[in-house]
N, C-alpha and C positions, 0 to 999 in steps of 0.2 A: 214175475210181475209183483211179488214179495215188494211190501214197503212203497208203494208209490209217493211219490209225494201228491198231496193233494188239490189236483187240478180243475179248475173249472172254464168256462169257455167266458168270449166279454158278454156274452147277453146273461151266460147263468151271472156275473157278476155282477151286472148293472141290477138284475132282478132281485138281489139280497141287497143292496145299497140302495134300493127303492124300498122295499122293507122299510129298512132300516131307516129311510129318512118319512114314511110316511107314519110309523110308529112313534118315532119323535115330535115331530111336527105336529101331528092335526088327532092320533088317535088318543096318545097319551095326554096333551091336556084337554078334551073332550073328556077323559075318565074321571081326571085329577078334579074338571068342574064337575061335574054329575059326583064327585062324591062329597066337596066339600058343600053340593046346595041338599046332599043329601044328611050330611053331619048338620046344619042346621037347623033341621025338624027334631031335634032333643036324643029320646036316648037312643044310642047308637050299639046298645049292645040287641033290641030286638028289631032295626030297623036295616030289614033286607036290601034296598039300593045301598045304603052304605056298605053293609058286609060283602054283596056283590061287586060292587065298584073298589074295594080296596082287594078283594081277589082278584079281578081282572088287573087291575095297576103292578101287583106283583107276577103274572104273567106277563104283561108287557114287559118288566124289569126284566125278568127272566130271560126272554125271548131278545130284547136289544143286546144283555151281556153274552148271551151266546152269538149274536149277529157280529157283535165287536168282534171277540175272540176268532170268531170263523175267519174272516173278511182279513186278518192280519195272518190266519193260515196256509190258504188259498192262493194258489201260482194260477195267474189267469194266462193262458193260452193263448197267444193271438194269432190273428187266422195266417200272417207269415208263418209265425213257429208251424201251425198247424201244416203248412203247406209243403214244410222240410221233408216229409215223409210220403212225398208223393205215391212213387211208387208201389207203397206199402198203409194198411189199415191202418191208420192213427186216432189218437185223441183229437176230436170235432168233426172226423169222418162221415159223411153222409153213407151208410153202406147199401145197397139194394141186393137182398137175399131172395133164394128162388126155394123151397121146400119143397118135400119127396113129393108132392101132389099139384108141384109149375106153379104154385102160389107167389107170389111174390110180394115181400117185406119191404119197406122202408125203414133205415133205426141209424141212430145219431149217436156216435160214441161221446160221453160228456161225464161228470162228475157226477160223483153222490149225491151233493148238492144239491142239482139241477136236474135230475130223473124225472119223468113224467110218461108211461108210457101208452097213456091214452094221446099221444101228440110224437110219438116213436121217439123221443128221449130215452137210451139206456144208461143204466150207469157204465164205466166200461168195469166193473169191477164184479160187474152183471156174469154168470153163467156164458148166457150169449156174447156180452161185451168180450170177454177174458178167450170164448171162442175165435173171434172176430178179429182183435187186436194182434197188428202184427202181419195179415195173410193180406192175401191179390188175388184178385178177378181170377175166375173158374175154380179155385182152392174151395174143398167141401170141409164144411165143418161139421164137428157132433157137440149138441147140446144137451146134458142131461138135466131136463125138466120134471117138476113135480107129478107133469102127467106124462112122462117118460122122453125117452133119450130121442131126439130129430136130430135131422140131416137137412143143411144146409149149402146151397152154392151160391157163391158170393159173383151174381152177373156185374156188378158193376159199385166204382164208390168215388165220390168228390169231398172237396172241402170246400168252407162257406156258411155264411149261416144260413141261409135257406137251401131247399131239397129239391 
């Protein structure tokens, strides 16, 4: 799995292009004002809403050219492509894993991007993801985690964006 090209799903994409337009729109010139009523009040070399508000402006900069950049890297997945792979773990997979102790997991194979696993987004580039990806119902995988190696059986997986 060397070199993926880097994949995201359409909601992780719509969710950087909402970013991205609500940075533009409404956060950056909310800045752009709060600093020039802040450049107002004279001198601006000890007047802390200025010095703050033209650091925030250059983190928004920041953060929009990296959103550009990403957003023209990023091959978005759709839930057809996703579906090619039926019978086999893919990128946008709903997986449902069962641990040595009948526990059972829910986790979304998705991009780096869009990782979030208080909501079971992994990345598939994840430990677990790079377990996962590729294998079918009853196949047991090994993960080697920070607080050591588990054992996983993959009961069941769909595609879609809900679980």
């Amino acid at each position: 799995m060397a070199n993926l090209p880097s994949y995201i799903t359409p909601e992780g994409h719509k969710k950087l292009l909402d970013e991205m337009q609500w940075l533009w729109k409404e956060e950056r010139p909310r800045v752009t004002l709060e600093v020039e009523t802040a450049a107002a009040h004279g001198d601006r070399s000890e007047n802390a809403e200025y010095q703050y508000g033209k650091r925030r402006l250059r983190e928004i900069d920041r953060r929009l050219q990296f959103l550009s950049k990403r957003l023209e890297q990023v091959t978005v997945v759709s839930e057809a492509m996703q579906r090619q792979t039926r019978d086999k773990v893919g990128f946008g997979a709903w997986v449902v894993v069962e641990d040595e102790r009948g526990e059972k997991s829910t986790f979304r194979l998705v991009g780096s991007d869009e990782f979030d696993p208080d909501h079971g987004l992994i990345s598939i580039e994840s430990p677990m993801g790079k377990a996962l990806f590729g294998r079918q119902v009853n196949d047991e995988v090994e993960v080697r985690r920070p607080k050591g190696t588990g054992y996983f059986t993959i009961v069941e997986f769909r595609y879609g964006s809900t679980p």
